[in-house]
N, C-alpha and C positions, 0 to 999 in steps of 0.2 A: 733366253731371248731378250734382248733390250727392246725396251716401252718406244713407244711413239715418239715422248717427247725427244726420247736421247739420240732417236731415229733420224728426226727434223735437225737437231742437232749438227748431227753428221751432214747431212745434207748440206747444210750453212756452212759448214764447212769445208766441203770436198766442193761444191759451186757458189762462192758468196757474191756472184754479182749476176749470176743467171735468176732471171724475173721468176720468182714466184706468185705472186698474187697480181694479177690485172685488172681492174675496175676503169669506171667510166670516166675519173676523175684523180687517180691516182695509179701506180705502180710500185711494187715493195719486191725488192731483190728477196732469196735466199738470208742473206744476212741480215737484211733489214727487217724483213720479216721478225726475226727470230727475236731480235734487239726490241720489237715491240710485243712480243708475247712476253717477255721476259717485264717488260715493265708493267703491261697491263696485270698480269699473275702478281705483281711487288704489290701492288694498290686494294687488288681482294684478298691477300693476308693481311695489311694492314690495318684493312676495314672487317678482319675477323669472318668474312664471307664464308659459307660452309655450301649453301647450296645458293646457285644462280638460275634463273633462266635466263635463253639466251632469244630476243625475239624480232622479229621484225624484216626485212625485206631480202633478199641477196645482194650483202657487200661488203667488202673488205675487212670491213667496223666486226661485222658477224665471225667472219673465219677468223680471225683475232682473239675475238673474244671466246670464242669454244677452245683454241688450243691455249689461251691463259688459263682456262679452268683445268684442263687436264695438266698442264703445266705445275700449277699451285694445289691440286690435289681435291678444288673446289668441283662439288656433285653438280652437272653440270644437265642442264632438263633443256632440250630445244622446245619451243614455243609455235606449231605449226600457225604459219598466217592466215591459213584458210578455217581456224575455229573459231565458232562462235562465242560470243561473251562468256555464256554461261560455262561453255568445256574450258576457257581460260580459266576460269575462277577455281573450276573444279581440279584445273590442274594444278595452280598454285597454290590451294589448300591443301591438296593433297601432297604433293611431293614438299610440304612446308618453309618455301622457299624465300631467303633474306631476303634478295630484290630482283630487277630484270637489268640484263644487260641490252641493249640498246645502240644503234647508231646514230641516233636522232635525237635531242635535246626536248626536255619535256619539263614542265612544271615542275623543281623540286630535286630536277635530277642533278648527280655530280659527277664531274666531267673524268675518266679514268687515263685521259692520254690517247693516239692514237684511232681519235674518231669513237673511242668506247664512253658509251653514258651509262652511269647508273640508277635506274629509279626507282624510287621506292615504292612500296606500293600501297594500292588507294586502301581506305578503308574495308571495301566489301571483303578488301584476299588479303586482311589482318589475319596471321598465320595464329595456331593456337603456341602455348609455350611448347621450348624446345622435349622437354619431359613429354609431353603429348603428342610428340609428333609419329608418322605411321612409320615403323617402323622399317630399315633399308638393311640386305645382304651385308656383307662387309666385303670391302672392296669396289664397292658402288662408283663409280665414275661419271656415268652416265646414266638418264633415266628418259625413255625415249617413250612419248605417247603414243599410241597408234589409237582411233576413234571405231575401229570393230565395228560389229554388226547393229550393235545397238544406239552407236552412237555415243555413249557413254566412253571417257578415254578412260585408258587402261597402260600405267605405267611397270615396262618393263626396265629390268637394274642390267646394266651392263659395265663389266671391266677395263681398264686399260686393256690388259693383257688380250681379252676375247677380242677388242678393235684390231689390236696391232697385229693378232692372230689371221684376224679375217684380212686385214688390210696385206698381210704378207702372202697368203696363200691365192688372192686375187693377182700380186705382182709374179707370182711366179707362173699362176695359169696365162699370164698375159705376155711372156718371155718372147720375145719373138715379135709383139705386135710394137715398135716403136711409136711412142704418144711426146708428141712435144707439148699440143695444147690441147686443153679439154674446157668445154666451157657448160657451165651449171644453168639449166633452161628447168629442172626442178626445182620445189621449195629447197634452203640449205637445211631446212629441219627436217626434211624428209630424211630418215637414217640410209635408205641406200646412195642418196645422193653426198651426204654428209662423209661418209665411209668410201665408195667408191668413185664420188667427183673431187674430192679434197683429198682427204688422207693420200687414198692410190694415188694422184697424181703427184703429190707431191714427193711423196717417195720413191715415185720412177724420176725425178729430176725436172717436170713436167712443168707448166705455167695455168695456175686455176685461173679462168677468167671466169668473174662475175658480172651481173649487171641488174637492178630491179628486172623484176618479174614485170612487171606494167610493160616495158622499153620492150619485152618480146615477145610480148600478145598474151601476158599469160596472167587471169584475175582468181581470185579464191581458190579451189582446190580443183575448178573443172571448166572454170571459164578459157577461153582458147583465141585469141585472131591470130589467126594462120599468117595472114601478108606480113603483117607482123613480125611473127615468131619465124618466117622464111626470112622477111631482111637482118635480123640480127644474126642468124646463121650466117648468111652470105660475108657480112658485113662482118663478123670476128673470123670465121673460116678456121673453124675449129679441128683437128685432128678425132677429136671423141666427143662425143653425147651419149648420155645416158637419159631414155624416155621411157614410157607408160605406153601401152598397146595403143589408145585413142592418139597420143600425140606421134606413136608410130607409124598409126594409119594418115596419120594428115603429112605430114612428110612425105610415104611416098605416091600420094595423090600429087603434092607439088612437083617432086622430083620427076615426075611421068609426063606433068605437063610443062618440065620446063623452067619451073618457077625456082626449083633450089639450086642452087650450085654446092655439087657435091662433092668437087674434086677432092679439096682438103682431107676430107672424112677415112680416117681409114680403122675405126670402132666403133659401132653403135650399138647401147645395151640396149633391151628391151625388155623390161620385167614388170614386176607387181599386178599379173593378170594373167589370162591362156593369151597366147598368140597363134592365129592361125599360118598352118604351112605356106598359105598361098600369100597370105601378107608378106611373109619374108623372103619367098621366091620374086614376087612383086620389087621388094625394094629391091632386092639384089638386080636384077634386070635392068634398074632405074639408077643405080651407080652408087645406092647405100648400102655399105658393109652391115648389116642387121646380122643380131645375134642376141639370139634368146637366152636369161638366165632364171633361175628361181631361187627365192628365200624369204626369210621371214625377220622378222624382230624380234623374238625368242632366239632367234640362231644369229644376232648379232648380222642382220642381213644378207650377203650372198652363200649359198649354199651349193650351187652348181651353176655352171655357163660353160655354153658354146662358144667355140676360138674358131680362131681359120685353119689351127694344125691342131684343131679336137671337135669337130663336131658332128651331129649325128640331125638329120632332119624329122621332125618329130620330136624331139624331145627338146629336155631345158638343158642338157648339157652332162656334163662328169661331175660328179661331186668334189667340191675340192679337195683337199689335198690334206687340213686343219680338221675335218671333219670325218664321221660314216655314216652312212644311210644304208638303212634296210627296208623291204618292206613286206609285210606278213601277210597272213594267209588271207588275211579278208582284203587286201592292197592298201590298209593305210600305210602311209609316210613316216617311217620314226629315223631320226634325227642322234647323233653319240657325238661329243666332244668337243663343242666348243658354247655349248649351250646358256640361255641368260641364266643369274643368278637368282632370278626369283620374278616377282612382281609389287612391287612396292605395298606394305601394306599385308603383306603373305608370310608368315613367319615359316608354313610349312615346306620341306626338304622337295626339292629336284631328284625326280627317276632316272638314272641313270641315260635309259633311251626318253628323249623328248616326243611324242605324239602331236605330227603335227595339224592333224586334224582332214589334211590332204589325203589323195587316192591317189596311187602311181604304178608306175611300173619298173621297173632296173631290167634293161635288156644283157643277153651274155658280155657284150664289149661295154657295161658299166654305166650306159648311160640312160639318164633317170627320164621319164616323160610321164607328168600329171595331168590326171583327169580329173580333178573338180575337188569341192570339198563332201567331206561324207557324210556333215549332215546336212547336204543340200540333196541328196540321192535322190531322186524318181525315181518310183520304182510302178511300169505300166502294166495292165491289166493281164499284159501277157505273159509276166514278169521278167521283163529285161528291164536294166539297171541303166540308168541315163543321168549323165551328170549336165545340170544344166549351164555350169557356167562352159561345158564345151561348144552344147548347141549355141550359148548366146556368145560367143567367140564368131563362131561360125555365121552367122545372124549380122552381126557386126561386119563383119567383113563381109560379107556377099550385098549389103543393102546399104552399106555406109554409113552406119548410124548410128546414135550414141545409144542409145538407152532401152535394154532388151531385156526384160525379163521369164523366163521359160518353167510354164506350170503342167500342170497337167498327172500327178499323183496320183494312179491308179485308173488313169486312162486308159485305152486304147493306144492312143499316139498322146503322141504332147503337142503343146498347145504354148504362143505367145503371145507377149502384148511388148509392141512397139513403139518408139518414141518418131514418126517421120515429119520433122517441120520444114522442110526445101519444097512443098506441096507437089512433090511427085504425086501420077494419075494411080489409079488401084490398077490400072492394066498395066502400068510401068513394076508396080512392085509385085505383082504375082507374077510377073517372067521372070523378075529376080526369083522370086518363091520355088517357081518351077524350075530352073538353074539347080537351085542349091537342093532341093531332097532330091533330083538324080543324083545327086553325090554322096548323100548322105545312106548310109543300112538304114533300112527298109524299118527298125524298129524304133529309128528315133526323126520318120519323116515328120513336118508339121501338118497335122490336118486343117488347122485353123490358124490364122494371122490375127491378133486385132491391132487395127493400127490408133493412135494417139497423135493428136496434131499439137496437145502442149506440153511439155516435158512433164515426167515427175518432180518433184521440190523438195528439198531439205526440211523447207518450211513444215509443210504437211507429213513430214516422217516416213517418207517413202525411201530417201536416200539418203545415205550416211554423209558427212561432212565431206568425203573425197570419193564422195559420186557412187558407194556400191549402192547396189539395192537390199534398204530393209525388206527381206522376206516374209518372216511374218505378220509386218502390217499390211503389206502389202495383198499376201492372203486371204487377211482379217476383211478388208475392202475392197476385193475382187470385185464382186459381183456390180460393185459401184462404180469402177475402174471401166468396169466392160462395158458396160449404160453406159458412158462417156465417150465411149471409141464405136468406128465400124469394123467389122469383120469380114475377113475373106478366108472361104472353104475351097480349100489346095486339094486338089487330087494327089494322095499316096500311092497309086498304085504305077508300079514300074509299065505293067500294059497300058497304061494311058501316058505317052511322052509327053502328048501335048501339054498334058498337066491343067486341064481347064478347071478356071473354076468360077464361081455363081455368087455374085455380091447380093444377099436377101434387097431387098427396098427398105428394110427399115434401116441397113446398114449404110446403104446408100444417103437416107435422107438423113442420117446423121452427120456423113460427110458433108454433104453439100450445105448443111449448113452451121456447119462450126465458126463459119468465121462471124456469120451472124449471133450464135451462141456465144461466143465472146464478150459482145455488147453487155450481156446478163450478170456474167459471172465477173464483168471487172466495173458492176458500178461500184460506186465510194463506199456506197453502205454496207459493203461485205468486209469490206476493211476495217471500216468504221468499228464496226459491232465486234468485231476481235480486238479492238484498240480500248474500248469500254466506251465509245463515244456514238451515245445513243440516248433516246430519251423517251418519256410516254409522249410527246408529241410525235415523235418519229413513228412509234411504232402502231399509236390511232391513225397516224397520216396511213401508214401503209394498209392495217385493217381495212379501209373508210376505203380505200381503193380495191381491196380484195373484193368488197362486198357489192361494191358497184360493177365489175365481171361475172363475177360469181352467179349474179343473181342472174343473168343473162346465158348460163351455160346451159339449163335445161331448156329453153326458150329457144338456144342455137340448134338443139340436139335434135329439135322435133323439127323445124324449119330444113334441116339438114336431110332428116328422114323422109321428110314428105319432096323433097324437091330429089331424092336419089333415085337411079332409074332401073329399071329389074336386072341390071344384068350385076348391080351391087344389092341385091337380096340378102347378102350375107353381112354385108355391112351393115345394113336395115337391123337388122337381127341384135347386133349386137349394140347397137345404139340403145335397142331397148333397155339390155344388161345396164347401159352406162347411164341413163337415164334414174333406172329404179337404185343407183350406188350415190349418183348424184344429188337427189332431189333435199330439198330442204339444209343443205349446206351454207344456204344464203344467212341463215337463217341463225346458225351456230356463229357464224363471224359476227352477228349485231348482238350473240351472247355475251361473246369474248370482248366486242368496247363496251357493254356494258358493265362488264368486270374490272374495266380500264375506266369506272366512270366515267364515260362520254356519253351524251346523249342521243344514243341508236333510233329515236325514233326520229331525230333532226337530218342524221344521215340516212335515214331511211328515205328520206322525202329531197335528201338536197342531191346536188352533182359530184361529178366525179373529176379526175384530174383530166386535162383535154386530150392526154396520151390515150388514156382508158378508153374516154369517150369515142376517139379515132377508133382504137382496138377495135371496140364491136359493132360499130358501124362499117367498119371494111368487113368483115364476117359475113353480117348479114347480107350485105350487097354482093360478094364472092358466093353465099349460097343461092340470093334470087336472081343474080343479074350473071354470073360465070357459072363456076363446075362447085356442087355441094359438098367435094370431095375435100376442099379448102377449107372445112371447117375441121379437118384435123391437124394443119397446121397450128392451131392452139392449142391441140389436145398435148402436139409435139412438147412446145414450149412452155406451158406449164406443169406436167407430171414430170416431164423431166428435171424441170427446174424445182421441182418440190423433193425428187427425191436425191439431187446434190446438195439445198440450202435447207429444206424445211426445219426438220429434227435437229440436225448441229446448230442452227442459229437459234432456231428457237431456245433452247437451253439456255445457251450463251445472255439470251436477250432477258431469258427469265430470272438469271442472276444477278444480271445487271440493275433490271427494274424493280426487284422483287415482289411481283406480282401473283398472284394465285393459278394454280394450273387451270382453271374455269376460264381465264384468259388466254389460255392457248387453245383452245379444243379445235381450230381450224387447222393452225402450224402443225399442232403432234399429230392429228390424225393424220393431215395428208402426206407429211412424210413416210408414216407407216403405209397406207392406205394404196398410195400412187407405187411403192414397191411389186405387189401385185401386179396395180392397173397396168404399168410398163408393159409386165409380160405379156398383158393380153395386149393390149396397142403392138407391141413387138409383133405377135402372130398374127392380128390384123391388118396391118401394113404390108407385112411378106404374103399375103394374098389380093392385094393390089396390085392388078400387072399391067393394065392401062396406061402407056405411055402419059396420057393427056392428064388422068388421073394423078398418075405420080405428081407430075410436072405441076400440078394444081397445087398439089400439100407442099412443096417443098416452097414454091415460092411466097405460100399461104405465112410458112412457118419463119419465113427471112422477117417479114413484115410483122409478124407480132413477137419476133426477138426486139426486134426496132421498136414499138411500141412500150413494148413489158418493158425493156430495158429503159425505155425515156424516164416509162415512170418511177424503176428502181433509182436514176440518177438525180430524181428531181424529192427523193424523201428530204424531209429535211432533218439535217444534223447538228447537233450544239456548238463545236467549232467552226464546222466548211458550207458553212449556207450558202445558195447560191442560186441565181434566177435559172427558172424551170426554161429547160431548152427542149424542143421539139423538133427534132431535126427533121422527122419523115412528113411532120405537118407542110 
């Protein structure tokens, strides 16, 4: 079987004037193509290049430079643009790489011909010597990062032969589908794009257009503007796309409304994730050819897809052709014959069949359809088996939305937590809810929704660099996850269609005021104290104002008590509870500045900040002069707020200052402390049925977000000082 390059070859030469490569700023025939791999490849023998990476935007410069390296035999490592520094570093220590290739001129770089830069690189990703380096298969051609579950990248070795293998058994599944142009709206360092928007097209005779990723709405690994990524489709009128289920659902949202033109189109893949049925019955209706495939990076990426003269609904398609799959008795996935060579770094030998960690099925007519991975299983109380990335497939698609996570291990039902920011109502999203488990068997209905109104974040390690969800951090911080969201209890039961269901009040007053709760969580100083920019000013300023509320909280509790009227008896009650947990905390904070050397008996006797001051004089006046029931809008906003900042900043702030634990005894206990209190606030609230009552805390709770937060924004910090603003004043 001749290799790619001799491939491309022929190519140039059976068409040398038919366009191969298209960009925004240029065009390169067949031939001319060929004439600049040929030189780019002259310039990394010269310069003794052994391994490259290849990095930076979609264009021209890029496809270039990847088929010079396989061209000249140089290990050739794509650079995804959505990592962070750190997985950079980590990639180019690890795969020990000469320098990066580039389309963009940079400090130091030198120029390869052809739009290709070489640079060298900085000091931090000084390679060890060549003796030291982690050792690579033989035959390594390529080493393709993918960023896993952990976030950690993880280089797989791949061959010429296995590309050209996979790239030939794609052109033959695809016989019949004539593709003139194909245009790349993926990273080019993504291997499926890499392999089946370049390679395949250009070996069907085809024309790769490229274009930055920015020009068509598309930032980091998950960022998205649709009007965008719709005018550049319209605007090239591409024959083939190949997309990710999120960019397939946005698609045929526009094509429905009109907004794509879709004539041109006559392939579109859809992989690296489940795709549900109804999404691709959806495009199809909508004038998108969709068509689901699956594979991995161990298997040199496509593994099976759907054609128009092969395909089976439900499933990912036929396995190709280069390959076999089987799958055993417990349903994993194994994988024979075109498999990676290893993993960079791995000296030990490849089994025969690959495990590819997936659950599936092979129907009699051959074609494969996966359900989840296997160690994501749920397994429910009842013991039925539930793979959650199918319900969060399903989830996705019935509610439009990016970010689902689906728990619930030894439950009864399972259970999610959602990502909803377009501020749909909770009656809009529980008719979607009651929609989808009529559809769904009876053992994988959801009983519980919790919705989330701000996404999860890389930052915080909840999702990987291209958007999956880390599980089990996410696990680890559930219960903290759920305090932040409201929940809605779904009826499972098929006798109840209507599907009613009962949003508690505390989930409610969590809703209603998140956007208030915003104020809190994005003043400066939360930034701040992650940045190391903090000081013992900052953190007596903040003390000096805990103690100045603080001291006021048993004083609110009894004024509270005494003004509540018998039909909240029960609230009476537990005031007591909160009373006898709270008392003499004022008390502990004038410890902790005296541990901070400040002089506690001066802010004993002096003022507070005019935010504070405001605080509890709206309190008091909301218990003597409105509804007493307003004095748990504070309760809201500060346990709550103690138990997302207390503990994590405290630490942070104790390393920073390094100060004695006798100085936190406010911070550590009440992030401990308010864990508990929550719950009981949780079940105290969901016994508040008072229309007038509710309506009292929750407006209680907008205004001392507003306050608390004044005061968070007004600490002062050693770079970003700045006059104290009081907006609600």
């Amino acid at each position: 079987m001749a290799a790619l390059p001799e491939l491309l070859k022929r190519q140039a030469l059976a068409h040398p004037s038919r366009i191969a490569l298209s960009g925004p700023e240029a065009e390169f025939s067949y031939q001319q193509m060929m004439q600049a791999v040929e030189a780019v490849a002259e310039q990394l023998n010269v310069r003794g290049i052994k391994r490259a990476g290849v990095c930076g935007d979609n264009t021209i410069a890029w496809v270039l430079a990847d088929l010079a390296c396989l061209l000249a035999g140089v290990v050739c490592v794509p650079v995804p643009v959505f990592f962070s520094e750190s997985q950079t570093a980590h990639l180019i220590e690890r795969a020990g790489l000469d320098g990066l290739l580039c389309s963009e001129e940079a400090n130091g770089s030198e120029p390869l011909g052809q739009g290709v830069w070489l640079r060298p690189l900085p000091a931090f990703a000084a390679v060890p010597p060549r003796a030291h380096l982690p050792p690579i298969p033989k035959d390594t051609a390529k080493i393709t990062f993918t960023s896993g579950s952990t976030g950690t990248p993880k280089g797989v070795c791949l061959s010429v032969t296995q590309m050209t293998a996979t790239t030939l058994a794609l052109k033959e599944r695809l016989l019949g589908v004539e593709l003139q142009t194909h245009l790349c709206i993926l990273p080019l360092a993504t291997l499926l794009e890499n392999i089946a928007g370049v390679y395949l097209p250009l070996l069907m005779g085809a024309t790769v257009m490229v274009a930055p990723l920015a020009q068509l709405g598309m930032t980091g690994s998950s960022g998205l503007n649709l009007s965008q990524l719709v005018a550049g489709i319209n605007q090239h009128q591409p024959q083939s796309l190949i997309s990710v289920p999120e960019l397939a659902m946005a698609l045929v949202n526009a094509a429905e409304q009109g907004q794509l033109n879709s004539r041109s189109l006559r392939f579109m893949a859809v992989g690296g994730g489940r795709v549900s049925a109804e999404l691709l019955a959806r495009g199809r209706a909508a004038g998108l050819p969709l068509y689901e495939g699956y594979g991995l990076s161990e298997c040199c990426s496509v593994v099976a897809l759907n054609v128009p003269a092969a395909e089976c609904v439900g499933s990912v398609g036929k396995p190709l052709s280069h390959i076999e799959i089987k799958v055993d008795s417990d349903g994993h996935i194994l994988v024979r014959g075109n498999t990676h060579l290893g993993y960079l770094g791995d000296e030990s030998g490849q089994d025969e069949w690959l495990e590819t960690g997936d659950l599936g099925v092979l129907n009699p007519s051959g074609f494969l359809s996966v359900n989840g991975r296997s160690k994501n299983l749920l397994i429910t109380s009842f013991g039925r088996n539930i793979s959650p990335e199918w319900l969060e497939s399903e989830l996705v698609q019935s509610l439009g939305i990016r970010q689902v996570v689906v728990f619930g291990d030894g439950e009864p039902q399972p259970m999610a937590l959602i990502t909803v920011t377009d501020g749909r109502s909770a009656d809009d999203l529980a008719g979607a809810l009651r929609q989808l488990n009529q559809r769904l068997p009876d053992y994988a209905r959801l009983a519980t929704v919790y919705i989330r109104r701000q996404p999860l974040s890389q930052s915080e390690g909840y999702i990987t660099a291209n958007g999956r969800p880390v599980r089990l951090h996410i696990q680890t911080h559930l219960p903290t996850l759920l305090a932040q969201a409201f929940s809605l209890s779904i009826s499972t039961s098929l006798a109840n269609q209507s599907g009613e269901f009962h949003m508690a009040f505390f989930d409610r007053l969590q809703q209603e005021t998140a956007q208030a709760r915003a104020h809190v969580s994005g003043a400066p100083v939360v930034k701040a104290i992650g940045e190391g920019c903090f000081s013992l000013e900052s953190y007596t300023w903040f003390l000096t104002q805990a103690f100045h509320h603080v001291k006021h909280t048993v004083p609110l509790m009894m004024a509270c008590g005494a003004k509540l009227p018998s039909r909240m008896e029960f609230v009476r009650k537990a005031l007591v509870e909160y009373i006898d947990e709270e008392y003499g905390h004022d008390e502990w904070i004038l410890n902790d500045l005296d541990a901070c050397s400040a002089d506690k008996e001066a802010i004993r006797t002096g003022k507070p900040d005019v935010s504070i001051e405001l605080m509890v004089a709206y309190l008091y006046d909301q218990i003597n002069r409105g509804n007493p029931a307003a004095f748990f809008g504070m309760v809201q906003v500060l346990e709550g707020t103690s138990i997302e900042l207390a503990t994590p900043l405290a630490e942070q702030i104790q390393k920073l200052l390094g100060l004695p634990n006798q100085a936190f005894s406010y911070l550590y206990s009440h992030g401990a402390l308010d864990q508990d209190h929550f719950e009981f606030f949780r079940n105290l609230m969901d016994g508040i049925t008072d229309p007038t009552d509710q309506q009292a805390i929750i407006d209680s709770a907008r205004v001392v977000y507003r306050l608390y937060g004044d005061m968070l924004h007004s600490i002062p910090l050693p770079a970003m000082r700045k006059e104290k603003q009081h907006e609600a004043a």
